[in-house]
Backbone as a printed PyTorch tensor [residue, N CA C, xyz], in Angstrom:
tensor([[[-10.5720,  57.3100,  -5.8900],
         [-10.9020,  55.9150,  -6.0010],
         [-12.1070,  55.6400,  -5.0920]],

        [[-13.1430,  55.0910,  -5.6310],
         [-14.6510,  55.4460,  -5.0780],
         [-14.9090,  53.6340,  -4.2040]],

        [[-15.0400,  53.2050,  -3.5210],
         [-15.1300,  51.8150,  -2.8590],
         [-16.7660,  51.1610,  -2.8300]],

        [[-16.6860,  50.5350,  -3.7510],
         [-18.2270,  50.0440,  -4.1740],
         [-18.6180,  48.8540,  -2.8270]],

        [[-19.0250,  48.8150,  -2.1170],
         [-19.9450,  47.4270,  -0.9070],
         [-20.1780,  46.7480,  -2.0620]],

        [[-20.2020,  45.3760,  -1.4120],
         [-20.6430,  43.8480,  -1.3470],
         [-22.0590,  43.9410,  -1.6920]],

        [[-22.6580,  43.0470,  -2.6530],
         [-23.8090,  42.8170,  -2.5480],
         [-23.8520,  41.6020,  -1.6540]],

        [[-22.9670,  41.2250,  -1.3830],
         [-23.4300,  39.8420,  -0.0670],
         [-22.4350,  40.2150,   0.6910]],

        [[-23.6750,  40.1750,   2.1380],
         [-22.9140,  40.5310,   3.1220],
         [-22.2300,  39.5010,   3.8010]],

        [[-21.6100,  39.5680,   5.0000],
         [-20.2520,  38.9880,   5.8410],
         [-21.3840,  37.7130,   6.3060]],

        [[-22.9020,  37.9730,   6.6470],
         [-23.7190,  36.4060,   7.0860],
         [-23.9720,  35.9750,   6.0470]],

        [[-24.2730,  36.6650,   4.5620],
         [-24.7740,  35.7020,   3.8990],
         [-23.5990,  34.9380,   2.8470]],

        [[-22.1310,  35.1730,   3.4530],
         [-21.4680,  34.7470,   2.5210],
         [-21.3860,  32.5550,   2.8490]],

        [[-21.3970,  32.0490,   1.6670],
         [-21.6630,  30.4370,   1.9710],
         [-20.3240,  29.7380,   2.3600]],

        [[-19.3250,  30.1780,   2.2350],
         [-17.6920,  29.8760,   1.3140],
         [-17.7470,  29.5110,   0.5220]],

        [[-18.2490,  29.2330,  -0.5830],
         [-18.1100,  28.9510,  -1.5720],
         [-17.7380,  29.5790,  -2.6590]],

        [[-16.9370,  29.2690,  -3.6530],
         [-15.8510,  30.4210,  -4.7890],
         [-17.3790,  31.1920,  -5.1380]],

        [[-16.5440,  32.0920,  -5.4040],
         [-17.1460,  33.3710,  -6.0990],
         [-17.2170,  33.1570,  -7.6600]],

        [[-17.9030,  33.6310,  -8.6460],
         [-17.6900,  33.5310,  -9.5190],
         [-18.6950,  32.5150, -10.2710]],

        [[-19.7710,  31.8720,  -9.9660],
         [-20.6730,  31.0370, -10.4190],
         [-20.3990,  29.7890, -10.4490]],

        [[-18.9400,  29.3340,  -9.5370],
         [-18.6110,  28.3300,  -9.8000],
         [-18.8750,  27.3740,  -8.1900]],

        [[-19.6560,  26.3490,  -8.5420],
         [-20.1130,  25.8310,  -7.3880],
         [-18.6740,  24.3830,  -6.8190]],

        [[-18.5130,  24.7540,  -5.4130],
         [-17.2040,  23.3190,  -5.2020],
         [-17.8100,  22.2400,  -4.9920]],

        [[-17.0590,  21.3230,  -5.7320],
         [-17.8630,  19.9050,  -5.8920],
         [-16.7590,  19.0200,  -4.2620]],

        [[-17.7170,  18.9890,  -3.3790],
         [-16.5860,  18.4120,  -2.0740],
         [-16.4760,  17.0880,  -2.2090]],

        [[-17.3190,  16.7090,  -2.9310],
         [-17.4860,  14.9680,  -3.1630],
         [-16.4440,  14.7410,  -4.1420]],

        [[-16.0110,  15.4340,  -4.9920],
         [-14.9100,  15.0260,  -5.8930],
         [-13.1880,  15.5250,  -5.1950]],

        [[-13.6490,  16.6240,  -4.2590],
         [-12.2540,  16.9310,  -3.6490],
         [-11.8630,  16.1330,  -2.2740]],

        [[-13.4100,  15.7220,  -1.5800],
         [-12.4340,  14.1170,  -1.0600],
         [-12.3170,  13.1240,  -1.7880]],

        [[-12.9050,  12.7750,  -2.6300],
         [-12.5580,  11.6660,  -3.6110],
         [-10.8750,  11.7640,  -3.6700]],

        [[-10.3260,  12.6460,  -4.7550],
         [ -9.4210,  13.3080,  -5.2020],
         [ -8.5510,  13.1840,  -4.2410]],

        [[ -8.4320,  14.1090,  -2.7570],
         [ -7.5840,  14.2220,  -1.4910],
         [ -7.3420,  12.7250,  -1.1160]],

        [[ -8.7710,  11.5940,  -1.2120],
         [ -8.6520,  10.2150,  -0.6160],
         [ -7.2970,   9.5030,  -1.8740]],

        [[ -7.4340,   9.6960,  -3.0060],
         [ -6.4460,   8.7580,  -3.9650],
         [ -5.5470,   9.0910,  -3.5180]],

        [[ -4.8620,  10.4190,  -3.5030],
         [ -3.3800,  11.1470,  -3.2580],
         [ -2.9660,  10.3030,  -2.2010]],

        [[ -4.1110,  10.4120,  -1.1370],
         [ -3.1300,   9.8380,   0.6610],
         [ -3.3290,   8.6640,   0.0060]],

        [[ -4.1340,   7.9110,  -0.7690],
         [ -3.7210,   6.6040,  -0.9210],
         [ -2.4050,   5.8440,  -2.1300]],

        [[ -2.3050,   7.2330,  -2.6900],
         [ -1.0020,   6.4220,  -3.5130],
         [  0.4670,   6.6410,  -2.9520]],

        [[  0.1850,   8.1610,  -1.5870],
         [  1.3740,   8.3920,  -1.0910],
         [  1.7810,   7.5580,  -0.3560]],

        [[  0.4300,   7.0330,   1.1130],
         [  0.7660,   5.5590,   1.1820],
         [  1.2560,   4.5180,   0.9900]],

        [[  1.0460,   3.9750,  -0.2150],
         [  1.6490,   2.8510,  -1.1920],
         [  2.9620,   3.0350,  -1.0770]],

        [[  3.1990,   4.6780,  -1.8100],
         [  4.6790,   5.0810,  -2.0190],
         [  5.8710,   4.8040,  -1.0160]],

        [[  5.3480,   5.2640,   0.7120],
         [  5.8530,   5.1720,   1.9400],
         [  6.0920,   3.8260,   1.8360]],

        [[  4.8940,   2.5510,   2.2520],
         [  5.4670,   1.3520,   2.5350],
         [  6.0020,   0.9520,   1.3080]],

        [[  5.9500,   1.0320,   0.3440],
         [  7.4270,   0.1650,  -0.7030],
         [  8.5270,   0.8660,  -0.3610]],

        [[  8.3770,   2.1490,  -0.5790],
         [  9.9710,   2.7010,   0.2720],
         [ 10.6790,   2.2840,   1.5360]],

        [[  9.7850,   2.0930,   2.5560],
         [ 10.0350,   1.4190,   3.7730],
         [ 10.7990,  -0.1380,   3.5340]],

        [[ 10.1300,  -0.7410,   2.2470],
         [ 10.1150,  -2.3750,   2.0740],
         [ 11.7750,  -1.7840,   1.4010]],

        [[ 12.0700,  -1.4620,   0.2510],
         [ 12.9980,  -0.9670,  -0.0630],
         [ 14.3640,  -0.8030,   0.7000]],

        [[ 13.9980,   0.2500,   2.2740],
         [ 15.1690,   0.1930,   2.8030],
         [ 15.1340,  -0.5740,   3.8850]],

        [[ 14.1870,  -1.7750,   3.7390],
         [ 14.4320,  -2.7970,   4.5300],
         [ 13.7250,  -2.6200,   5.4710]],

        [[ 12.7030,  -2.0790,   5.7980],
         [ 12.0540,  -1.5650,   7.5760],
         [ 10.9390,  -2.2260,   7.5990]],

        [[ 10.6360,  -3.2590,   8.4680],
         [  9.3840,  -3.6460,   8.2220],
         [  8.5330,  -4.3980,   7.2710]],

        [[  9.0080,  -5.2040,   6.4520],
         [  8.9580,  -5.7950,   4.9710],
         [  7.9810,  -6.5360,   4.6720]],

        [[  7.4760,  -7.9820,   5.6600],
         [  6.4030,  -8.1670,   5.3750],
         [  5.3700,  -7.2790,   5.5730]],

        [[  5.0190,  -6.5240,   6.6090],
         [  4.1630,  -6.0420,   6.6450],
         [  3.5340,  -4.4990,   5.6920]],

        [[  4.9030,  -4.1260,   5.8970],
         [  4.7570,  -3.0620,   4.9720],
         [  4.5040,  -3.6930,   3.0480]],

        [[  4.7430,  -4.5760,   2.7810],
         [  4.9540,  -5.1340,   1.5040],
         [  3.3050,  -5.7380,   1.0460]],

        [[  3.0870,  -5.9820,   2.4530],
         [  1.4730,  -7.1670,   2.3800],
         [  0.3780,  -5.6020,   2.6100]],

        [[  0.8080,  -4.4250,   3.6830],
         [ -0.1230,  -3.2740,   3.4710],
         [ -0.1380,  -2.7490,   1.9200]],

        [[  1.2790,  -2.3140,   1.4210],
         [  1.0050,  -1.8470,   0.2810],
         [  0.3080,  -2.9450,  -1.2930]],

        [[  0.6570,  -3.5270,  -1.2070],
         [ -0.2750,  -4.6950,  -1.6270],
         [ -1.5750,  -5.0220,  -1.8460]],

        [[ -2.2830,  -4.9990,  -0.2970],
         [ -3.8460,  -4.8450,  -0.2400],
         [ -4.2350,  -3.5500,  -0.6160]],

        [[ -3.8580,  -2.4360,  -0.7780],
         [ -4.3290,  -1.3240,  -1.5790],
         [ -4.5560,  -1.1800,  -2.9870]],

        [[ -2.8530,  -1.5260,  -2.9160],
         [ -3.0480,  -1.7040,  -5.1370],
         [ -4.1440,  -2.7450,  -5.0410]],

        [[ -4.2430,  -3.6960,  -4.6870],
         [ -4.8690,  -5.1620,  -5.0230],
         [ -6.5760,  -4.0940,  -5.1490]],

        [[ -7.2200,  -3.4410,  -4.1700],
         [ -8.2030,  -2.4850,  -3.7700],
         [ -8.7590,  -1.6740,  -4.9570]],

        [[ -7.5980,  -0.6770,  -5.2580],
         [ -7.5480,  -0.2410,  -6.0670],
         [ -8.0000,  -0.5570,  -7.7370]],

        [[ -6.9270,  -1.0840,  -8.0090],
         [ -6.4920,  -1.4470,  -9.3460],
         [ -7.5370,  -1.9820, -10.1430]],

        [[ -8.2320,  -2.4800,  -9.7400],
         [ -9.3350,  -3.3000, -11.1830],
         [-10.7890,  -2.9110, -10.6140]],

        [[-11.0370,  -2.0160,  -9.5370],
         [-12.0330,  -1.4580,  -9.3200],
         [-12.2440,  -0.6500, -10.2370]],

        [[-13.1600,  -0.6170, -11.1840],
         [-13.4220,   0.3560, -12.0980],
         [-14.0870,   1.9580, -11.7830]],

        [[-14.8510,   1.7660, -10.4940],
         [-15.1490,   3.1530,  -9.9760],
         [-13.7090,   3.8420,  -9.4210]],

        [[-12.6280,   3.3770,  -8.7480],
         [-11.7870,   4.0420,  -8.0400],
         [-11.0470,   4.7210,  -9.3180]],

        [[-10.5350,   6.0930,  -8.7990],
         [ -9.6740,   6.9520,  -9.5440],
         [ -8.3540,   5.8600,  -9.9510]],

        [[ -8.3440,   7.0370, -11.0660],
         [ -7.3470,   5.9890, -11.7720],
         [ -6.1030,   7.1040, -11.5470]],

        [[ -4.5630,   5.8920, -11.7870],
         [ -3.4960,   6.5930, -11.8970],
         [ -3.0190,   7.4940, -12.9380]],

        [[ -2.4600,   9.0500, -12.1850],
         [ -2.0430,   9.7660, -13.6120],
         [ -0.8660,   8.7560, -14.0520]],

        [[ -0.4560,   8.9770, -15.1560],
         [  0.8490,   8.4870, -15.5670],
         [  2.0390,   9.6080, -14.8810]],

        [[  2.2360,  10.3740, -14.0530],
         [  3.2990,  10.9440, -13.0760],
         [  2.8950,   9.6520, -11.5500]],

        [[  1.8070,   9.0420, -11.1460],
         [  1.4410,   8.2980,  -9.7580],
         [  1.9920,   7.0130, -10.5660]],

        [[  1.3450,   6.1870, -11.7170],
         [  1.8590,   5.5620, -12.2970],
         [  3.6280,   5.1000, -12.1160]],

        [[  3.9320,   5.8290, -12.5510],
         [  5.7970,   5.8680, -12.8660],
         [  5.9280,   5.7310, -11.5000]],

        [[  6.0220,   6.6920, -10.2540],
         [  6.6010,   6.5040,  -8.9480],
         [  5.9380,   5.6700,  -8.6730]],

        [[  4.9220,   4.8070,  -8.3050],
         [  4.6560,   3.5020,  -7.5640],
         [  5.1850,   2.3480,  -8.3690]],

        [[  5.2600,   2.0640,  -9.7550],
         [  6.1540,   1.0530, -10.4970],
         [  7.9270,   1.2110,  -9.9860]],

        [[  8.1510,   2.7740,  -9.8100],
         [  9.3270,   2.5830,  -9.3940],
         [  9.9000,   2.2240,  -8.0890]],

        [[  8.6720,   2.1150,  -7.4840],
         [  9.2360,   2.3690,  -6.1390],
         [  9.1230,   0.7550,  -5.4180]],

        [[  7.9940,   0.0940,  -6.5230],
         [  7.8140,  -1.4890,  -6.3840],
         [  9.0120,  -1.8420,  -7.0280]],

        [[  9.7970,  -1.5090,  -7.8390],
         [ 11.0900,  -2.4900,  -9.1170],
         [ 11.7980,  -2.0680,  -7.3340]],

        [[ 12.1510,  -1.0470,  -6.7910],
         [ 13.1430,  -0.7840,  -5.5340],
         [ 13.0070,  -1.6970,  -5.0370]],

        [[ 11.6100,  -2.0900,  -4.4860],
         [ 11.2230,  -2.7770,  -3.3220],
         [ 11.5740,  -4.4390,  -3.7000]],

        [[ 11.3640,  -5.0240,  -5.0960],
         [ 11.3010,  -6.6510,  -5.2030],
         [ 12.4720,  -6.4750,  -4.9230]],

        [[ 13.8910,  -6.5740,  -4.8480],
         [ 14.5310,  -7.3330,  -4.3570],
         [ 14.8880,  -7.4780,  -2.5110]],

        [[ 14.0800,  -6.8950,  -2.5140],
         [ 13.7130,  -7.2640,  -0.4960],
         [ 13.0040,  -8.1960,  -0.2880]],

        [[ 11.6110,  -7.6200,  -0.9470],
         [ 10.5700,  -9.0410,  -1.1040],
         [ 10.7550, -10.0340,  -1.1190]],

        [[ 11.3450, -10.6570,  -2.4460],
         [ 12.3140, -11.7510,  -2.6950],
         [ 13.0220, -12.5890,  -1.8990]],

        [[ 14.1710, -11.4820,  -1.3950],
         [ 14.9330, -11.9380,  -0.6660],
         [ 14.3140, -12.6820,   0.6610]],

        [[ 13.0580, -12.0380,   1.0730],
         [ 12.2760, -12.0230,   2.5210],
         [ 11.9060, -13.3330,   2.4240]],

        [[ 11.1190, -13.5240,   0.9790],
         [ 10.2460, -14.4000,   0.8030],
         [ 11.1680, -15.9060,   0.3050]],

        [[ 12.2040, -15.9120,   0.1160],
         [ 12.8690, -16.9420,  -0.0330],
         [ 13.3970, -17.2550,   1.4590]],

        [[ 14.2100, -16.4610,   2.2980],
         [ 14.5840, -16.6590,   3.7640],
         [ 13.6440, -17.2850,   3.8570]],

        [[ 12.0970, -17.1130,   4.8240],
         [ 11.2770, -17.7870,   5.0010],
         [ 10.7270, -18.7160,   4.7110]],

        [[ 10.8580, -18.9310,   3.2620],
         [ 10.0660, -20.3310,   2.2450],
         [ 11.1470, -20.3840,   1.3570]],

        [[ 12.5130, -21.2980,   1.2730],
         [ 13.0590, -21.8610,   0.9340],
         [ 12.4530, -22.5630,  -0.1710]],

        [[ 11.5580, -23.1240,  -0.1720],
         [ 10.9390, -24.0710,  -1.2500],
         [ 10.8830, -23.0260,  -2.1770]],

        [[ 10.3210, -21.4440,  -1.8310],
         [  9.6050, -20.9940,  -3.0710],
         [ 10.6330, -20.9410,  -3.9000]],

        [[  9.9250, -21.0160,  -5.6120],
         [ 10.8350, -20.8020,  -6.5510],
         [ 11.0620, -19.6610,  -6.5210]],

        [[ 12.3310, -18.9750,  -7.0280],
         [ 12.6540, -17.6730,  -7.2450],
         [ 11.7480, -17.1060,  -8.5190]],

        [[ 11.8710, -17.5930,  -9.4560],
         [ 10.8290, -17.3770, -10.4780],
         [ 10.1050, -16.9390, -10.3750]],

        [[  9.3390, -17.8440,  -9.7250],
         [  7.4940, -17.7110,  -9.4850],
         [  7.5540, -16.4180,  -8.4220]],

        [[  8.2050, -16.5220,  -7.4430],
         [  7.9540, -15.2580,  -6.6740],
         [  8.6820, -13.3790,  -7.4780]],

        [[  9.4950, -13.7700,  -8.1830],
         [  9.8680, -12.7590,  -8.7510],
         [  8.6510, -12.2280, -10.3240]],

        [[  8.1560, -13.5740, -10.4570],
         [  6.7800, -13.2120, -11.7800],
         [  5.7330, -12.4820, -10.2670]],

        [[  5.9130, -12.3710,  -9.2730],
         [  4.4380, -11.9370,  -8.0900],
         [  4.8460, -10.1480,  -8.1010]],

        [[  6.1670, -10.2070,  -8.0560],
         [  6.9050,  -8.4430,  -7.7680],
         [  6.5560,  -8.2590,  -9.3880]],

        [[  6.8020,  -8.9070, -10.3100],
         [  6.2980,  -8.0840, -11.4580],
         [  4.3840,  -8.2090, -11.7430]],

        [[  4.3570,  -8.9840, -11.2560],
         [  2.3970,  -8.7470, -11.1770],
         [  1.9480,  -7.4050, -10.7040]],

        [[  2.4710,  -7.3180,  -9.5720],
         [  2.2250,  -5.8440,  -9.0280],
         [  2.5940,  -4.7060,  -9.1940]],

        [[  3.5420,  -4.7870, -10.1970],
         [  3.9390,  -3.4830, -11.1690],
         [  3.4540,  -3.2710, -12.2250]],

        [[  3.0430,  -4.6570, -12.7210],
         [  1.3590,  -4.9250, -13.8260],
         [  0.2570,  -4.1180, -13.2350]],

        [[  0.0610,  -4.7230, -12.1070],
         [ -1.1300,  -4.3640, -11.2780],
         [ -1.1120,  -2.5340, -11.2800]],

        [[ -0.0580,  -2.1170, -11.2240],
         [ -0.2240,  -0.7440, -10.7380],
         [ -0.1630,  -0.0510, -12.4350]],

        [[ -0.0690,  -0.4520, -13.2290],
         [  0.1470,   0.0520, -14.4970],
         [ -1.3710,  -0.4340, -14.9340]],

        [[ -2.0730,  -1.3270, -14.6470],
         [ -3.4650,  -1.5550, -14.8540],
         [ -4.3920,  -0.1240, -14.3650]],

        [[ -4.2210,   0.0760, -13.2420],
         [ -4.3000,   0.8980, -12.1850],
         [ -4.9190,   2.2170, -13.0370]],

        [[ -3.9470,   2.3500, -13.8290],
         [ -3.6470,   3.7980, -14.4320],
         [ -4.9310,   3.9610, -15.8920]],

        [[ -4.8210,   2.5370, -16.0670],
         [ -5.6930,   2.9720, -17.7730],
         [ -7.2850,   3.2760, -17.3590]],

        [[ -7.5920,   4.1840, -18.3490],
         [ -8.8290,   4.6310, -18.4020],
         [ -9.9860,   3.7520, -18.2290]],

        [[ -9.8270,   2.5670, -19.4400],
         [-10.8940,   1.7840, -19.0840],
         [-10.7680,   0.3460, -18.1290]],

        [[-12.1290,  -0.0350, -17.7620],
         [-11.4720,  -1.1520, -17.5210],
         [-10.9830,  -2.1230, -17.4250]],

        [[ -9.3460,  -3.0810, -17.1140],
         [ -8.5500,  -3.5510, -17.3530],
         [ -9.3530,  -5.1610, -17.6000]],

        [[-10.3860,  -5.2720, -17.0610],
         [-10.6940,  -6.6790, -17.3860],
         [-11.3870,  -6.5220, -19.1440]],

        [[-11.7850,  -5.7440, -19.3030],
         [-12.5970,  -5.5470, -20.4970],
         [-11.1760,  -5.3570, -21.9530]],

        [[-10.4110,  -4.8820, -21.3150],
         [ -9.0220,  -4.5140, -22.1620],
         [ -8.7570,  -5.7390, -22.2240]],

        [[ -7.4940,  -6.3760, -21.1770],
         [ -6.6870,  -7.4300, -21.0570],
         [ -7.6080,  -8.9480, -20.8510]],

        [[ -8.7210,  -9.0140, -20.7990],
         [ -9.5430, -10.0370, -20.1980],
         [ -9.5100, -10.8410, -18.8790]],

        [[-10.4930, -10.8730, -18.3530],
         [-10.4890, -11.4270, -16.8260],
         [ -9.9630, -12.6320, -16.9280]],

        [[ -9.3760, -13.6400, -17.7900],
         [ -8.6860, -14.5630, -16.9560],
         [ -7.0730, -13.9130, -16.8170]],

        [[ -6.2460, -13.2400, -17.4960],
         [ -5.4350, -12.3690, -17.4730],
         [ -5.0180, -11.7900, -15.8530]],

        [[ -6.1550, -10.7250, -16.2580],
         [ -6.1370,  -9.7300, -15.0370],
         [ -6.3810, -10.8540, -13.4310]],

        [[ -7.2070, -11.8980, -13.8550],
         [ -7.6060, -12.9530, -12.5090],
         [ -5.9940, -13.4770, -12.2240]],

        [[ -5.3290, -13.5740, -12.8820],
         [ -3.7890, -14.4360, -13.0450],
         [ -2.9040, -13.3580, -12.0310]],

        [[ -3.0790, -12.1500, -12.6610],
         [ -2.2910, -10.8840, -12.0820],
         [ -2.4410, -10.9380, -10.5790]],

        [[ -3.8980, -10.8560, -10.4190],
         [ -4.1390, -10.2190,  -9.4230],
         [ -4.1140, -11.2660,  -8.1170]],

        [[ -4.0580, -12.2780,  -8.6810],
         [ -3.8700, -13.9180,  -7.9150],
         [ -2.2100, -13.8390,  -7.6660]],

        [[ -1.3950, -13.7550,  -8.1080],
         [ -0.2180, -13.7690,  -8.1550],
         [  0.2510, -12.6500,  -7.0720]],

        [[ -0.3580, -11.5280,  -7.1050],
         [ -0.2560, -10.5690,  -5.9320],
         [ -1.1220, -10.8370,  -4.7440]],

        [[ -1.9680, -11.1900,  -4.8660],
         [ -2.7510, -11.9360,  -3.5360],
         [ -1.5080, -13.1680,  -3.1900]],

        [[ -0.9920, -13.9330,  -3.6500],
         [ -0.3590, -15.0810,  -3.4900],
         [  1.0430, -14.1940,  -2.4360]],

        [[  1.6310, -13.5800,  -3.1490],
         [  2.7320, -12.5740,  -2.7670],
         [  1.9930, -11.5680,  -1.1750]],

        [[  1.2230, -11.0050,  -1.1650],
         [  0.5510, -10.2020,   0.1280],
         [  0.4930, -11.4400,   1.1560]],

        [[ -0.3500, -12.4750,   0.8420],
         [ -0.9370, -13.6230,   1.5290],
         [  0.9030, -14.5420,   2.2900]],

        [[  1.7900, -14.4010,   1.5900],
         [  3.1740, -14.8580,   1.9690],
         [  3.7970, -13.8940,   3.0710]],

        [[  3.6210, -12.6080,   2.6670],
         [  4.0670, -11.7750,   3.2790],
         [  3.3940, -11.0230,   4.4590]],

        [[  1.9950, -11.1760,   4.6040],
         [  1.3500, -11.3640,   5.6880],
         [  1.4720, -12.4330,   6.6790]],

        [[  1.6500, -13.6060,   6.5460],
         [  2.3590, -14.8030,   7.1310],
         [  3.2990, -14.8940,   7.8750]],

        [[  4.5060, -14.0020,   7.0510],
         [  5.7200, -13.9350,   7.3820],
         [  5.3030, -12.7460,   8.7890]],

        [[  4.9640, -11.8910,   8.5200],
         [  4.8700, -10.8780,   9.8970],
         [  4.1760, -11.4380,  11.0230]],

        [[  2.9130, -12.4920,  10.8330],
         [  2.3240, -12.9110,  11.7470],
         [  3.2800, -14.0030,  12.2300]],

        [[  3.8740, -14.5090,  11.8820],
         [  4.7840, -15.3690,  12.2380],
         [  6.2580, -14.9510,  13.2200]],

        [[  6.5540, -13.8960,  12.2910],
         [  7.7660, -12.7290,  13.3530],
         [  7.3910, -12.2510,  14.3980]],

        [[  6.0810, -11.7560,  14.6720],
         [  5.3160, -11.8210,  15.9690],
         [  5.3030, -12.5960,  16.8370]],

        [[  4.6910, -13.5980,  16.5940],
         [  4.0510, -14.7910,  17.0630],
         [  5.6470, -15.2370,  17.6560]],

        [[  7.0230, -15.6300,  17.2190],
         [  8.1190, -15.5640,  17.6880],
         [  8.7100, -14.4470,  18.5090]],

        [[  8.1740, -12.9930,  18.2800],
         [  8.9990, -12.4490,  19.2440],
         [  8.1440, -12.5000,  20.6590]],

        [[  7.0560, -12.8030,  20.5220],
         [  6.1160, -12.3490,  22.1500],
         [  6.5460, -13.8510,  22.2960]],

        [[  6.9570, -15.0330,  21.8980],
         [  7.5070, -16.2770,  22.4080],
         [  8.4830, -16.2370,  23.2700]],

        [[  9.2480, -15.4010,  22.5090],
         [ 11.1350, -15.2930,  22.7920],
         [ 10.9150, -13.8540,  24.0180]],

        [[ 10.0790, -13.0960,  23.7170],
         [  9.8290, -12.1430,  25.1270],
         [  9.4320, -13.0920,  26.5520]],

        [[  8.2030, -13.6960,  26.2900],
         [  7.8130, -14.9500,  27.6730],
         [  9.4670, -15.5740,  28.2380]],

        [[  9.5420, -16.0090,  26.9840],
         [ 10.5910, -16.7450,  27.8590],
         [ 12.2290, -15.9640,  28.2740]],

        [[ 12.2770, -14.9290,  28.2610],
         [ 12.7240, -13.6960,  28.7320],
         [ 12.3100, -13.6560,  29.9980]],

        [[ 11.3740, -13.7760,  30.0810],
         [ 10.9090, -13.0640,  31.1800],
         [ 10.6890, -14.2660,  32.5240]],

        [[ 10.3620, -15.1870,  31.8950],
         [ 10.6740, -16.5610,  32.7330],
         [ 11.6480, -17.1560,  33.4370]],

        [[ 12.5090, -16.7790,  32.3220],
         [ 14.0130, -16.9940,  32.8110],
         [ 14.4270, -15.7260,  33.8350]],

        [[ 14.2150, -14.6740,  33.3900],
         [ 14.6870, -13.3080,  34.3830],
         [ 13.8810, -13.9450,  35.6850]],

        [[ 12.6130, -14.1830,  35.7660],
         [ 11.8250, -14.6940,  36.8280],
         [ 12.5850, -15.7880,  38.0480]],

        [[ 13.0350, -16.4930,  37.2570],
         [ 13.8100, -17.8860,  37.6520],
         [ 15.0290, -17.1370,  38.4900]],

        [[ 15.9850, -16.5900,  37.5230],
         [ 17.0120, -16.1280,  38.0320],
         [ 16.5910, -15.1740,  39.2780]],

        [[ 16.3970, -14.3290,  39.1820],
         [ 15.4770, -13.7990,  40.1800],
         [ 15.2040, -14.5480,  42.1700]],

        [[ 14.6440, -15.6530,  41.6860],
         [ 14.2820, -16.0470,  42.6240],
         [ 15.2800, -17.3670,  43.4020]],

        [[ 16.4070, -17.4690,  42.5530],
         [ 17.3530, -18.5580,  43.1770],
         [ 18.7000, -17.3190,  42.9670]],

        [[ 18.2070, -15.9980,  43.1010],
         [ 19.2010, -15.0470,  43.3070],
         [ 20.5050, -14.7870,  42.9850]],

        [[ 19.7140, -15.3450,  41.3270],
         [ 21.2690, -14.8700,  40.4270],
         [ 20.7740, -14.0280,  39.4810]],

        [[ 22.2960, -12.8510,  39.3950],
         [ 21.8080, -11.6380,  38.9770],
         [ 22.6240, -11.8780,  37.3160]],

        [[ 21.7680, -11.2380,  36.6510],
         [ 22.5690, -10.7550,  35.2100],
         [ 23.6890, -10.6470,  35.1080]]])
């Protein structure tokens, strides 16, 4: 068995595949960027799902699809990314819901339950080839995508607001420990 050398040696090798085939890196971060961004998505509705974090996680995954979805340059969903982010949003509305009624009593259940199905619209828009305003027409898709802005914009609220109460309820923690403290009564 006779061992034929390299016509390219160990400096002049580029990394690049062998074989005439040149790597396109602009399409494999493209490509690598959708994945972390639909696994993303996937995480916070799952999170919203088992309850952890809800507005915020609900209003992050939200501003992505919202990002996403009717941008006609951004990669589109296979129908396998498709299916798990619709499923993982049907998991997640009845947290949403629930969140978004605790907090805003007024809202109708309706109207906020037509916002959890906007965004399972939204992510099924997501997926088609062309684009969705040219298909479904922009006052349509403007309705959709308003309805999920309406839903993010609630649920962003709600977290700035759970904040804004706990560093309240911490001060005055700490005021009171202060107080007690100094007229030398202990816990």
């Amino acid at each position: 068995m006779e061992r034929t050398s390299s016509t390219i040696s160990r400096n002049d090798y580029d990394g690049l595949p062998s074989g005439g085939r040149e790597f396109d890196r602009l399409a494999y971060e493209r490509r690598t960027s959708h994945l972390v961004n639909v696994d993303h998505i996937a995480s916070m509705l799952e999170s919203v799902a088992q309850g952890c974090d809800v507005a915020i996680c609900t209003s992050f995954a939200l501003y992505d699809i919202q990002e996403k979805a009717l941008d006609a340059s951004a990669s589109r969903l296979s129908e396998d990314e498709r299916e798990r982010l619709i499923r993982h949003m049907k998991r997640a509305a009845p947290t949403v819901i629930s969140l978004v009624k605790t907090f805003n009593p007024a809202a109708e259940t309706r109207f906020v339950t037509s916002c959890t199905v906007a965004a399972s619209t939204l992510i099924a828009l997501w997926a088609e080839d062309d684009d969705p305003r040219k298909i479904h027409g922009k006052e349509m898709c403007r309705d959709i995508n308003e309805r999920v802005r309406w839903l993010r914009s609630v649920c962003h609220s709600i977290s700035l607001q759970t904040s804004i109460t706990k560093r309240a309820h911490s001060r005055r923690e700490r005021v009171i420990s202060n107080i007690k403290t100094k007229v030398g009564v202990d816990r």
